[in-house]
C-alpha positions as CSV (number, residue, x, y, z in Angstrom):
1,X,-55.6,-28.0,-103.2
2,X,-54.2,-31.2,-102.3
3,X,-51.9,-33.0,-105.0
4,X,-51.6,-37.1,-104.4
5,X,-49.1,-38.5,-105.8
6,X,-49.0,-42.6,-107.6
7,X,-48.2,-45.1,-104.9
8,X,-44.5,-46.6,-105.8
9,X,-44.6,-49.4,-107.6
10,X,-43.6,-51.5,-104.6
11,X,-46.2,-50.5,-102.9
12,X,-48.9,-51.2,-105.6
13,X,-47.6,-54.9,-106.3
14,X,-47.6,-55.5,-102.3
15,X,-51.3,-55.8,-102.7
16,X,-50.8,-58.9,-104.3
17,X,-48.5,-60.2,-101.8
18,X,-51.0,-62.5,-100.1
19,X,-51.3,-64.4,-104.2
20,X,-48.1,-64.2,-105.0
21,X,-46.7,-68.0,-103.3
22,X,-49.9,-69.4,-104.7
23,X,-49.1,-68.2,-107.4
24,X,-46.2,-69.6,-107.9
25,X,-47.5,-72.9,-107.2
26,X,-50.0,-72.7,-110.3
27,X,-46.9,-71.9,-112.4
28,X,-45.4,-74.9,-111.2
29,X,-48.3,-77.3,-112.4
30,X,-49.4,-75.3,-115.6
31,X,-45.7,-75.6,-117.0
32,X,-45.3,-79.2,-115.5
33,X,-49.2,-80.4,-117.2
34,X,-48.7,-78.3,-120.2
35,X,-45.8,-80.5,-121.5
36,X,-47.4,-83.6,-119.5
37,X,-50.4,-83.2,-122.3
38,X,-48.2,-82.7,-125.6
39,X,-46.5,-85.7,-124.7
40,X,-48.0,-87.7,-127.0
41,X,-47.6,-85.4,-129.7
42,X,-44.3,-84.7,-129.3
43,X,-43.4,-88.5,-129.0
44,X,-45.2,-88.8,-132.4
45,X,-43.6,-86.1,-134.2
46,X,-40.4,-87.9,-133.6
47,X,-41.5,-91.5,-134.0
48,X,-40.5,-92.6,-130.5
49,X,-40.7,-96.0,-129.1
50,X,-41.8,-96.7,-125.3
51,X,-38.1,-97.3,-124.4
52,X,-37.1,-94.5,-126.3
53,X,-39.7,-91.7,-124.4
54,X,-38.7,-93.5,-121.0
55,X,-34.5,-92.2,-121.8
56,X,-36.2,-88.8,-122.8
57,X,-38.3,-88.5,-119.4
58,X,-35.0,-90.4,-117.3
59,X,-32.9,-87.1,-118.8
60,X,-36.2,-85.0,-116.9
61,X,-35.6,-86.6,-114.0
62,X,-31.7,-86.2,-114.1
63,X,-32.0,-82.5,-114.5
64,X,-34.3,-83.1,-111.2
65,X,-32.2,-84.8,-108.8
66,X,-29.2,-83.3,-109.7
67,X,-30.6,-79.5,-109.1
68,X,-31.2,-80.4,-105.6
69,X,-28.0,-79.8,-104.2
70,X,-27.6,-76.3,-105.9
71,X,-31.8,-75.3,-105.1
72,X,-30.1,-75.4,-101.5
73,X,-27.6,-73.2,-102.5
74,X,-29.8,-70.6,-104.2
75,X,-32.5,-70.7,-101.3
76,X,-29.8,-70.5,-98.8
77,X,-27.5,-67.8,-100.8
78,X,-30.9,-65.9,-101.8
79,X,-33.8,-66.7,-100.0
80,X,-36.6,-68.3,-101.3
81,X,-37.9,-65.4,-103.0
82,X,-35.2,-64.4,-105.5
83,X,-34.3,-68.6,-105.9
84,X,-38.0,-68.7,-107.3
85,X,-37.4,-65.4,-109.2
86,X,-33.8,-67.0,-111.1
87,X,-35.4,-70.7,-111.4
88,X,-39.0,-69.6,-112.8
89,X,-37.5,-67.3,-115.6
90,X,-35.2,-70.6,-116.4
91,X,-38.5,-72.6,-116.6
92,X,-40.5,-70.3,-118.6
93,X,-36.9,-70.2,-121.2
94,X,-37.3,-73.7,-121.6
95,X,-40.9,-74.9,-122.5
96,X,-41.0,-73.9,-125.9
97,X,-37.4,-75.1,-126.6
98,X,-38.9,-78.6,-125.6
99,X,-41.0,-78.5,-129.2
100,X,-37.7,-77.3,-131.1
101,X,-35.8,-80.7,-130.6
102,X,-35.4,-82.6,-133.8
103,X,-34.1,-85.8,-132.0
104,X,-35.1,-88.0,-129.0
105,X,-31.3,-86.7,-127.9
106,X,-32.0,-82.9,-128.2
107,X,-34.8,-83.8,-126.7
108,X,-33.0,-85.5,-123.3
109,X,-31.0,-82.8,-123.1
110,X,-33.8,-79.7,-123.0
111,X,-35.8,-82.3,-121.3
112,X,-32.5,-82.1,-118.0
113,X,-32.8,-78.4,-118.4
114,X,-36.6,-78.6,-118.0
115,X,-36.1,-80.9,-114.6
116,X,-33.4,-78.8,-113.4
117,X,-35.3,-75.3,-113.4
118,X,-38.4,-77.1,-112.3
119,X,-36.6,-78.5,-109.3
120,X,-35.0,-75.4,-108.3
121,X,-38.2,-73.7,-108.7
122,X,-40.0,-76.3,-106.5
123,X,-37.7,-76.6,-103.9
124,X,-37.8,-72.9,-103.2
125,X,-41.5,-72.7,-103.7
126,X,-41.6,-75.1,-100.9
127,X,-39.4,-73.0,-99.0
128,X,-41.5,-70.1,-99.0
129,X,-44.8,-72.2,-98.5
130,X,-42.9,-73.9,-95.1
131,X,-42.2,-69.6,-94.2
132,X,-46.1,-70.0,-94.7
133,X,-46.8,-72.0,-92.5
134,X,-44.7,-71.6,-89.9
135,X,-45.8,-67.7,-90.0
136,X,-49.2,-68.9,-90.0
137,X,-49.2,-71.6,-87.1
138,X,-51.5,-74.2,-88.4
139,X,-50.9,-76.6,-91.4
140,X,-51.3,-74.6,-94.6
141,X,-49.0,-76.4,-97.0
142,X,-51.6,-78.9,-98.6
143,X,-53.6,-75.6,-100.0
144,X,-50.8,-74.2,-101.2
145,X,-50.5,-77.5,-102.9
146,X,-53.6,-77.7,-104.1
147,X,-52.7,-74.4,-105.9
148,X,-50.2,-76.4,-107.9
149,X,-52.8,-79.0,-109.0
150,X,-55.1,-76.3,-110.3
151,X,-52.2,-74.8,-112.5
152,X,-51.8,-78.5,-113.1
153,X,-55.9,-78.9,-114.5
154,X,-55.4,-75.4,-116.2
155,X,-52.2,-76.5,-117.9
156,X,-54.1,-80.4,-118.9
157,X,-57.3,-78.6,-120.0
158,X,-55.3,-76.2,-122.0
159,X,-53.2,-78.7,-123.4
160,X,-56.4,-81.2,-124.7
161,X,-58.1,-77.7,-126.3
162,X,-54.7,-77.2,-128.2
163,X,-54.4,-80.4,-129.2
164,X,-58.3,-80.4,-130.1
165,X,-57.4,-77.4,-132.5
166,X,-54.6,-79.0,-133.9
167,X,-52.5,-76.4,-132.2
168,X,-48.6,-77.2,-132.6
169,X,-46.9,-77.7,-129.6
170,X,-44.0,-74.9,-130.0
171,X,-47.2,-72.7,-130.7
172,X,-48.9,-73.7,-127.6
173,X,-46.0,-73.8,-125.1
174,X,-44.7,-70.0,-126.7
175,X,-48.1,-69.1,-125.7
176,X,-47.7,-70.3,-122.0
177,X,-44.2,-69.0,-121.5
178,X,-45.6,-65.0,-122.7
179,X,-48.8,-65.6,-120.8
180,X,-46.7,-66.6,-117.7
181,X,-44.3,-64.2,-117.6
182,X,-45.5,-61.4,-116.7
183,X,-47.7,-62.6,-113.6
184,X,-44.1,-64.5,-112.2
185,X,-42.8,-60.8,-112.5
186,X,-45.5,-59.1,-110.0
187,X,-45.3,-62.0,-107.6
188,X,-41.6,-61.7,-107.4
189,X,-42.0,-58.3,-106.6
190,X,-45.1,-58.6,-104.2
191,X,-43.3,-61.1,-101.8
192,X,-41.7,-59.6,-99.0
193,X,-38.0,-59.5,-98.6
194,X,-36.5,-62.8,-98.0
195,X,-35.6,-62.9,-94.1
196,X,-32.1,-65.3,-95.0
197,X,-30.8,-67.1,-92.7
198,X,-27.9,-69.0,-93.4
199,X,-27.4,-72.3,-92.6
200,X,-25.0,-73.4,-89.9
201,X,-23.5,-76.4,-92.4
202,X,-21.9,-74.9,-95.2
203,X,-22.7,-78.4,-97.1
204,X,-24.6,-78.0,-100.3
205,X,-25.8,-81.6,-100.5
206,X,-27.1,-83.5,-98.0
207,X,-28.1,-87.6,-97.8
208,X,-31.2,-88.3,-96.1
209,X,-30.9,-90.1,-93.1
210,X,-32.3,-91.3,-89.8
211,X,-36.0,-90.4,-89.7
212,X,-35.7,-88.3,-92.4
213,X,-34.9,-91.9,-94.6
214,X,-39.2,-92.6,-94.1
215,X,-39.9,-89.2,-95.3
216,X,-37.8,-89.8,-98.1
217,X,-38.6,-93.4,-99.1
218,X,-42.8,-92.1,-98.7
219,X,-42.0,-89.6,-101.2
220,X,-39.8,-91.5,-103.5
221,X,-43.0,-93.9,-104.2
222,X,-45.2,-90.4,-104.4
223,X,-42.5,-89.2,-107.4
224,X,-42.3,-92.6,-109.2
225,X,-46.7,-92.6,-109.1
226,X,-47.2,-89.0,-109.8
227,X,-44.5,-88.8,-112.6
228,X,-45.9,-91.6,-114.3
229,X,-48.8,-90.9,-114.3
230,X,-48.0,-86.9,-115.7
231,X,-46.1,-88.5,-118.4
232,X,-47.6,-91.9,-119.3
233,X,-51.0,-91.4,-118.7
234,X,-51.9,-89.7,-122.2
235,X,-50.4,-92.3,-123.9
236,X,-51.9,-94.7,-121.8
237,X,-55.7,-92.7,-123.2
238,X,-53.8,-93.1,-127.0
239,X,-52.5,-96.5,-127.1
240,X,-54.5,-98.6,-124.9
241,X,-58.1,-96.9,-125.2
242,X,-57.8,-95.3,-128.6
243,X,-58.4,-91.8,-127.4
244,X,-57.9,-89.0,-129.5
245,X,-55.0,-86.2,-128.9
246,X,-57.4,-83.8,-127.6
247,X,-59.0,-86.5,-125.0
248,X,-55.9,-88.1,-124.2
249,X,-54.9,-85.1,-121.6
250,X,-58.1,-85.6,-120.0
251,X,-56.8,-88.4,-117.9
252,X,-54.5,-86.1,-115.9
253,X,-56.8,-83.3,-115.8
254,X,-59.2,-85.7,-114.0
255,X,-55.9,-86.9,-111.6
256,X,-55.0,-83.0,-111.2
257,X,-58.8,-81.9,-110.6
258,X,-59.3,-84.9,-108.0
259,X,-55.9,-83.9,-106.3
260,X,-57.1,-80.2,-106.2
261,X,-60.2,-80.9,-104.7
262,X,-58.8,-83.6,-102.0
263,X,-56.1,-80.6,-101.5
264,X,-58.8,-78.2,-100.1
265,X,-59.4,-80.8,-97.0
266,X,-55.9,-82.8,-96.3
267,X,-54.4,-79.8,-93.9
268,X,-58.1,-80.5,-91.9
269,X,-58.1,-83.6,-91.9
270,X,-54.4,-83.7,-90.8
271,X,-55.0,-81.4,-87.9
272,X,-57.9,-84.3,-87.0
273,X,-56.7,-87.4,-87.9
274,X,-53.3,-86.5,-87.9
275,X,-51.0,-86.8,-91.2
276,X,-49.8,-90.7,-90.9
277,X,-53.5,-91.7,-91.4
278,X,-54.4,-89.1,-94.1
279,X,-51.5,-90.4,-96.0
280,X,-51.9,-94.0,-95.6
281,X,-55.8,-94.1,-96.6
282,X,-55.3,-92.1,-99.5
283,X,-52.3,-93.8,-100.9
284,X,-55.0,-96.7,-100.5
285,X,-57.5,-95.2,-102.2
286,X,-55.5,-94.6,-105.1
287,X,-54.2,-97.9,-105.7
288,X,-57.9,-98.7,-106.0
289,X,-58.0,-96.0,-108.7
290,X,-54.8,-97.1,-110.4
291,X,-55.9,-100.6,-110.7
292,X,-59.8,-99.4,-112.3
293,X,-58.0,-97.4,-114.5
294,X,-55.8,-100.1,-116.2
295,X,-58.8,-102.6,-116.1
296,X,-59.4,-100.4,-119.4
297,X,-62.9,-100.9,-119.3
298,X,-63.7,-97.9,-121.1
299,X,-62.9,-94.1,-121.4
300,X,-64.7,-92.8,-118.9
301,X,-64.2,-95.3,-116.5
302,X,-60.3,-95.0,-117.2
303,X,-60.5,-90.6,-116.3
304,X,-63.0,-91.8,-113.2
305,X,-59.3,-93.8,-112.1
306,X,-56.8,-92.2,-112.7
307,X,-58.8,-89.1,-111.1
308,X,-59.5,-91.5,-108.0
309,X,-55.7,-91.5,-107.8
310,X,-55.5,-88.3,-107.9
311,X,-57.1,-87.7,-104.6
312,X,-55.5,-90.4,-103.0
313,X,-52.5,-89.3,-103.8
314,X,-53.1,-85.4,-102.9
315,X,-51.5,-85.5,-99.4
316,X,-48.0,-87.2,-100.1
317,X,-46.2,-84.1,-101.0
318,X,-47.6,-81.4,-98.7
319,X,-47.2,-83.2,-95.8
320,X,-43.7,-84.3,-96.7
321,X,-41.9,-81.5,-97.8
322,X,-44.1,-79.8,-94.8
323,X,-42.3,-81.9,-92.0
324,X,-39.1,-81.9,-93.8
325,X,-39.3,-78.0,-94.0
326,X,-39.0,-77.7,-90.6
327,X,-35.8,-78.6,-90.5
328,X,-34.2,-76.2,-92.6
329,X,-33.9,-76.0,-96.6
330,X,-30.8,-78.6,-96.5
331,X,-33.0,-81.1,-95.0
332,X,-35.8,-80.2,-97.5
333,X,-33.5,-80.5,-100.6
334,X,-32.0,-83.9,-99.1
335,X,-35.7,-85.6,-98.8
336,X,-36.4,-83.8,-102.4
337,X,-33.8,-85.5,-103.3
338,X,-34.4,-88.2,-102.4
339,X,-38.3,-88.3,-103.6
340,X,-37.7,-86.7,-106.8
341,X,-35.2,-89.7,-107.4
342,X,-38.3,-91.7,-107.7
343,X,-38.9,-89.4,-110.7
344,X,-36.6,-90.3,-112.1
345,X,-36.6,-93.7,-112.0
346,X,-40.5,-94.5,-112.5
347,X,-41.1,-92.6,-115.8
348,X,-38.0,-94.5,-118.2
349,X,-39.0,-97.4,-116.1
350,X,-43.1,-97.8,-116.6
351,X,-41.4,-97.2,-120.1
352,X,-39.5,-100.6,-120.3
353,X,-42.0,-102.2,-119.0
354,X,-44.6,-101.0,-121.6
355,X,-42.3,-102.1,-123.9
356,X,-41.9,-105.6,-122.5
357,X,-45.2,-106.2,-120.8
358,X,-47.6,-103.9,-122.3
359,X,-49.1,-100.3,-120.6
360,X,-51.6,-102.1,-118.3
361,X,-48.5,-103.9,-116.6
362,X,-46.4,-100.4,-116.8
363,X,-49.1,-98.5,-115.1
364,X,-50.1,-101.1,-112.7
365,X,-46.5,-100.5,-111.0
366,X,-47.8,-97.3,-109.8
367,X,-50.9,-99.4,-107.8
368,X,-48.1,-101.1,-106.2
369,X,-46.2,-97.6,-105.5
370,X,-49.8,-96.4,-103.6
371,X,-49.3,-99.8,-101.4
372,X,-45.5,-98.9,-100.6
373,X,-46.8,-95.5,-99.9
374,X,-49.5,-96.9,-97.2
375,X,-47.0,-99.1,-95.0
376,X,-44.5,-96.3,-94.9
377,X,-46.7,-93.9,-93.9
378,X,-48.6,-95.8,-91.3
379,X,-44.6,-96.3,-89.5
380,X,-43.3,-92.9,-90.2
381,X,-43.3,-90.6,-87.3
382,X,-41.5,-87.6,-88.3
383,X,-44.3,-87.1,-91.1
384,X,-46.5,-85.9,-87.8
């Protein structure tokens, strides 16, 4: 009589190595849509102006930019793996802390915390999706991204139910952060050991430069489009169209949805068009979107945009941080830098303008971010 013994756990868990980096991308975009959709909320629980949510969402973007230098560290100290590991548990800590301030200050300040882990967790995400690739041979980063913008339709949809039930936001975000943390857990475990190799610079920030400056500037215009739109595009619904809380997420669910679906094709259509065109047609597309949605016709009409956007804006960020990735995780944190510092400034800065020139105006800068996106893709050749 034969006795058989459990597998180890290591072994069990490496079953799910081949889910665990997408994963890790839907974590990403159901934390990063989740507080996208109680924006509004939040912002009316604490009586906050335009300018006001702008210095809130400024303070986001901070945390951002500023984590760049040490997401190099941790992914070159660490690997990718455990970087995502450290950064994810900070992210999931966070969330619900996010419904606990009882100031627009408080706020800013969980609100850096909430950029910092999330830009840590993204750049070694990104790290491990470029391993991928690489291991794969053929373009594979624009489905891992479209992983990100189903957690991102996930985290929107989940948000407009909660609202929709009247669902506080510390209630809804506690939820998310128990759900999550588990599942980050086994695909921690299920990835393979990180292979590190340690960069030959011992710098742990690096400037863009030289071709990398195109990458940079294409996603720069990406952040300043996609982060407004995250963060300004419920209260666009609210204020502008007089949608309810539970409707008002629906505009980014439609731009995540779009941007998931678009996802699915941008890595074949980049291996037959190449990526210069893919990203120049579809920053094109979705100024077309941008500029139906703020026509405000009606509600429908204004999701029907902003999801338009959505899939013109779907290959920005794969294909960026794909050809930055090849040259190393410094290089990758310098043009994350570099992009993300467009999340930083378009969010507080749509803000001022709202205040100033009304939402239309605001939003309308991210039709003209889609037309910077189109003539600096069309002349950057490292994005090849």
């Amino acid at each position: 009589m034969s006795t058989e013994y459990p597998l180890p756990l290591t072994s069990r868990l490496a079953r799910f190595h081949s889910i665990a980096t997408p994963f890790l991308f839907i974590l990403l975009g159901v934390i990063y849509a989740s507080w996208a959709a109680r924006i509004p909320a939040i912002r009316d629980a604490l009586q906050l102006s335009p300018s006001q949510l702008g210095i809130v969402l400024l303070g986001g973007g901070f945390g951002a930019v500023g984590s760049f230098p040490l997401a190099a560290w941790m992914v070159n100290k660490f690997g990718g793996r455990r970087a995502a590991w450290y950064s994810g548990l900070g992210l999931i800590l966070v969330l619900p802390s996010l419904a606990l301030a009882p100031s627009m200050v408080w706020l800013a300040i969980v609100a850096i915390a909430l950029g910092a882990a999330s830009g840590c967790f993204d750049v070694a995400i990104n790290a491990i999706g470029t391993a991928h690739e690489k291991a794969a041979g053929r373009s594979t980063m624009s489905l891992l991204h479209a992983w990100f913008s189903l957690g991102a339709v996930c985290g929107a949809l989940l948000g407009s139910a909660m609202a929709g039930f009247a669902i506080t936001p510390l209630m809804h975000f506690s939820i998310a952060s128990l759900l999550l943390l588990l599942p980050l857990y086994i695909a921690y475990q299920a990835l393979p050991p990180d292979q590190i190799v340690h960069a030959e610079s011992k710098a742990m920030f690096a400037v863009a430069h030289g071709p990398l400056v195109a990458l940079g500037i294409i996603g720069f215009c990406g952040a300043v489009a996609e982060g407004s739109i995250a963060d300004w595009s419920g209260v666009f619904m609210k204020d502008e169209m007089g949608a309810h809380d539970g409707v008002a997420p629906l505009a980014y669910a439609g731009f995540a949805a779009l941007m998931l679906l678009a996802r699915m094709v941008c890595d074949r259509l980049k291996d037959r068009f190449g990526a210069r065109r893919v990203v120049a047609s579809g920053a094109l597309f979705a100024a077309f979107g941008i500029f139906v949605a703020i026509a405000a016709l009606n509600i429908p009409l204004t999701i029907i945009g902003f999801a338009f956007a959505g899939a013109g804006f779907a290959a920005v960020f794969p294909f960026v941080f794909s050809a930055a990735g090849r040259h190393g995780s410094t290089a990758l944190a310098a043009v994350a830098t570099f992009s993300y510092s467009g999340g930083l400034i378009g969010p507080p800065v749509v803000g001022f303008l709202a205040q100033g020139w009304g939402m239309q105006v605001a939003v309308g800068l991210i039709g003209v971010m889609a037309i910077a996106i189109a003539i600096a893709a069309s002349r950057a050749r490292w994005l090849e």
